[in-house]
C-alpha angles and dihedrals in degrees: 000000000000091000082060100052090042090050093049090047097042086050101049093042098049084046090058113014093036093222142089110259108255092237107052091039089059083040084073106029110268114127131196120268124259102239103240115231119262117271117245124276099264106223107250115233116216122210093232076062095084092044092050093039091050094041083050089058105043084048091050087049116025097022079233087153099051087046094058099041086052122099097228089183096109103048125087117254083252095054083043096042089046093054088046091060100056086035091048085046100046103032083061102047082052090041088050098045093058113021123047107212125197128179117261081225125032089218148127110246120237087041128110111257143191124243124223129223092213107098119006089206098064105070128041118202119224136191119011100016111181114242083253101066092231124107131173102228141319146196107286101234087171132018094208130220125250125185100252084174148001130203106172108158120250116276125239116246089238096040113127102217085172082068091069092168114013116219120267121233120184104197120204 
């Protein structure tokens, strides 16, 4: 008589609570979940992340950063051009270490070339552009560069992309 009651009870409380009655359910076995801990807070990555990570490096590398916060108005072209050099050597080998480049067209600049249909934001058209937009082909002035692969580390939880270069104290 018991399984009845239990039966009528279980039914008309799953209908309108939506849940087993505690009691019933330990009166065959089942037991009540331990709630399992929340999981940690996963650390959101930001898509500015990879552009702050890669201009650390090439900071931390190449001084990319320095250079180009520097007024170089007062030095001659040879000083300049002699800073270029070490910054140029040092900023690709970063760039390359971390970032595969390819050519948005495999071509040799100053020849006609075709243009494909297959991404509109890979080309960009110059000089005398139709109204329509379209064009059959051009005189590749660029090839163009496109990310055929990127290998930045992983970034430390606690790590401050926003701190591309830290301060340097020389203490005494």
């Amino acid at each position: 008589m018991q399984r009845i009651l239990f039966a009528i009870r279980s039914f008309f409380a799953i209908l309108f609570t939506g849940s087993l009655p505690a009691d019933i359910a330990e009166a065959y076995g089942f037991k009540k979940p331990v709630a399992a801990p929340p999981p940690k807070p996963v650390p959101t990555v930001k898509p500015s992340d990879s552009a702050l990570q890669l201009l650390g490096i090439l900071q931390r590398d190449a001084r990319l950063v320095d250079f180009l916060m520097e007024d170089i108005s007062a030095y001659s072209d040879d000083q300049v051009g002699a800073a270029v050099r070490n910054l140029h050597t040092d900023a690709r080998a970063a760039l390359e270490r971390y970032v595969q480049l390819a050519p948005v067209v495999d071509g040799v600049e100053g020849t006609y070339t075709k243009i494909e249909k297959s991404d509109p934001a890979a080309m960009k058209l110059l000089g005398n552009v139709p109204a329509s937009g379209k064009a059959p082909g051009g005189t590749l002035r660029h090839k163009g560069w496109r990310a055929s692969g990127v290998n930045l580390p992983t970034l430390a939880a606690s790590q401050n992309v926003s701190i591309i270069a830290p301060a340097e104290i020389e203490v005494e």
